[in-house]
N, C-alpha and C positions, 0 to 999 in steps of 0.2 A: 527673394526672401518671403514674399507675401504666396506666394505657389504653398513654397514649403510648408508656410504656415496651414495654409487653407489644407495642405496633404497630411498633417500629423494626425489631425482629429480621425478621420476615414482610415488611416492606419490602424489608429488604437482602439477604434469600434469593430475595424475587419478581427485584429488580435484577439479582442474580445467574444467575438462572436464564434471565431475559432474554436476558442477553449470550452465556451458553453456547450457548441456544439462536440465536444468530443468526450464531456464528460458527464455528460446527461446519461449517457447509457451504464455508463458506470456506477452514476448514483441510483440508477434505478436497481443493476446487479446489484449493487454494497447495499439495499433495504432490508432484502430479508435476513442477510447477515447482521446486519446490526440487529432484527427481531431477535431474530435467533440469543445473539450476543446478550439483548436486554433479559431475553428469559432463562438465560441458561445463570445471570447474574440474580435473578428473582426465586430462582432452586437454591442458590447458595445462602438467602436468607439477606441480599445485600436491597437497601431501599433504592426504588426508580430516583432519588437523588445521589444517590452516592454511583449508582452502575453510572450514569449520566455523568457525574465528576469523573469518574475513570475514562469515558470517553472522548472528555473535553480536555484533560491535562495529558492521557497520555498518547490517545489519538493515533492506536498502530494494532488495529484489527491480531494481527498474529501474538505480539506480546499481551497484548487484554486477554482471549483465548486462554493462552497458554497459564497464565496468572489464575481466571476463576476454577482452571482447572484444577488447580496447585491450593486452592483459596478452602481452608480449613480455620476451625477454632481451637486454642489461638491461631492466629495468622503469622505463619510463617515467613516473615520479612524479610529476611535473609536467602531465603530461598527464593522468593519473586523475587526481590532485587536482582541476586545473579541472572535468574532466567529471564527478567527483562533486558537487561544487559545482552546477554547471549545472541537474543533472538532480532534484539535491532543492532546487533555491531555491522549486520548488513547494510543499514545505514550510511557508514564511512564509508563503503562501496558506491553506492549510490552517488554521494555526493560526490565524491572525486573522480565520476562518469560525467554528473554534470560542471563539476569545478569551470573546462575550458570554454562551456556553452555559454556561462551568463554575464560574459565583457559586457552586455547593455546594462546590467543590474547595476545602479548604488549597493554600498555596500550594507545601509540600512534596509533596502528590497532585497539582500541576498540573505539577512538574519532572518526577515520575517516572514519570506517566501520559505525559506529550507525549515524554519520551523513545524510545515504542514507539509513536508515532504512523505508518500508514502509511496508503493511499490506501484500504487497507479498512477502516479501525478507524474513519478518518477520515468513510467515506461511513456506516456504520451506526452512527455516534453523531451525524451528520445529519440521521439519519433518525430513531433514537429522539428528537430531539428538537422533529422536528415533533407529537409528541403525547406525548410526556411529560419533566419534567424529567429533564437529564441529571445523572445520579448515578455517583461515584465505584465502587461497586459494581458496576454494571454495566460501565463503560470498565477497570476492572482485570479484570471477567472477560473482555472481548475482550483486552485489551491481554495480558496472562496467557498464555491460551491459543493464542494466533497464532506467537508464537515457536517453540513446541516442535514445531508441526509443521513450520515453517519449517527451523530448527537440526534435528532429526531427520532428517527428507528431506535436505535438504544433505548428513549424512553417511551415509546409507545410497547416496546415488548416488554422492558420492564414491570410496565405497569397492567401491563395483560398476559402475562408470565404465564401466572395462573390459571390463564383461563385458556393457553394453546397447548398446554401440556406439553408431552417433549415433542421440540420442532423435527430432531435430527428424524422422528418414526414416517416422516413425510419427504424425507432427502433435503429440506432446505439449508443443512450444512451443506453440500453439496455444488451448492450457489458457490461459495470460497473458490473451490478449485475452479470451476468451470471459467469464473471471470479473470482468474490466472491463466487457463488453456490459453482465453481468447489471448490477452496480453501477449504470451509468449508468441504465439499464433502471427501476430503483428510483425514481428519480430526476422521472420524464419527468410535466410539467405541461402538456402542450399543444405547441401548434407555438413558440414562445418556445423551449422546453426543444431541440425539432428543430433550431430557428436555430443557436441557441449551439453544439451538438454537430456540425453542418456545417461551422462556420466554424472552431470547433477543429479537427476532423478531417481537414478540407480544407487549412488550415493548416500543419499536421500532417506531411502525407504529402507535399505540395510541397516543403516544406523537409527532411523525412530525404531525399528524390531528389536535389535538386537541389547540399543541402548535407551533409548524411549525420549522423549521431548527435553528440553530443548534442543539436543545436540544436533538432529538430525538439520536443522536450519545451517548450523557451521558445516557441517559435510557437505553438506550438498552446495553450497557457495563455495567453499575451497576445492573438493570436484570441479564445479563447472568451472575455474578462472583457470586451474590448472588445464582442463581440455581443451580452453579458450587457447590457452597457451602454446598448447600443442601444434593443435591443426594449424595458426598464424593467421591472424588479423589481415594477412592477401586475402585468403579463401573464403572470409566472411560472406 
């Protein structure tokens, strides 16, 4: 018993260390994004408190986005509510990828851990869990540390909005996708993994042309599950 004991503590600093080190690089990609995010909310006439509140309550980079884009006066409520809806039902996906992973969770660490679930925290507790159990320690050190960079950047851009004029004329929207390449990147099992990723992306980008934001998030997720489906879970 006393081994075990002297071993929990080493365990839960290794878990720890794990997740810092995996999500440092992420918080450093998601900075300029959330610049970006804070100043594109500092165009729309919204205070570095309030873009700052949107970051902190809603905490899902693609639904903020899509929101200031939509964000006129009056404020069409009805219209961001569905299109936040829309854009995080991928969400439910998410979670029911990790549903089978977190048997070590309480169920009070599986409310407060999935509350900070995002499309990053999500893919590299994916990923720690093709080679080692996922543990609590580690998903609170991603889960932890992605916020502050997130809410930080939100209001440092916010608050110097003004004074970087439009980010996108320097490609730092750009940062978005590319910290998604990597992600998916992580990810890649053969030509299966190619399938699914064309049929999502191809999906994708027909439907933002044809039909414009938000939809193209549901095409491209029901593409990709359906090609998931196809090619079969052997050939992964």
């Amino acid at each position: 018993m006393s081994m075990l004991a002297a071993g929990e503590p080493r365990s839960l600093l290794a878990d720890m260390r794990a997740g810092v080190g995996d999500i440092w690089p992420i918080m450093v990609a998601a900075t300029p994004i959330g610049l970006l995010f804070g100043a594109l909310c500092a165009a729309k006439g919204l205070s570095p408190a309030e873009s700052v509140l949107m970051s902190i309550l809603v905490f899902a980079g693609g639904a903020q986005f899509a929101a200031v884009e939509l964000w006129t006066y009056p404020v069409p409520v009805a219209t961001l509510v569905f299109s936040t809806l829309l854009i995080n039902a991928r969400h439910i996906l998410m979670g029911a990828s990790l549903a089978p992973k977190l048997g070590r969770f309480s169920w009070p660490q599986r409310l407060a851990g999935l509350y900070f679930l995002t499309d990053e925290s999500w893919a590299l507790a994916e990923r720690r869990a093709q080679h080692s159990p996922l543990m609590p320690a580690y998903w609170f050190a991603v889960a932890a540390l992605l916020p502050v960079a997130w809410v930080g950047s939100t209001l440092v851009g916010a608050m110097a909005g003004s004074l970087m004029g439009d980010p996108k004329q320097i490609g730092a929207d750009f940062a978005f996708t590319a910290l998604f390449i990597g992600l998916v990147a992580g990810f890649w099992r053969g030509s299966a993994t190619g399938i699914v990723v064309a049929a999502s992306g191809a999906a994708s980008a027909v439907v933002y042309t044809l039909a414009g934001p938000p939809w193209h998030v549901l095409a491209g997720a029901l593409c990709g599950i359906a090609a998931a489906f196809a090619v079969g879970g052997d050939k992964r």
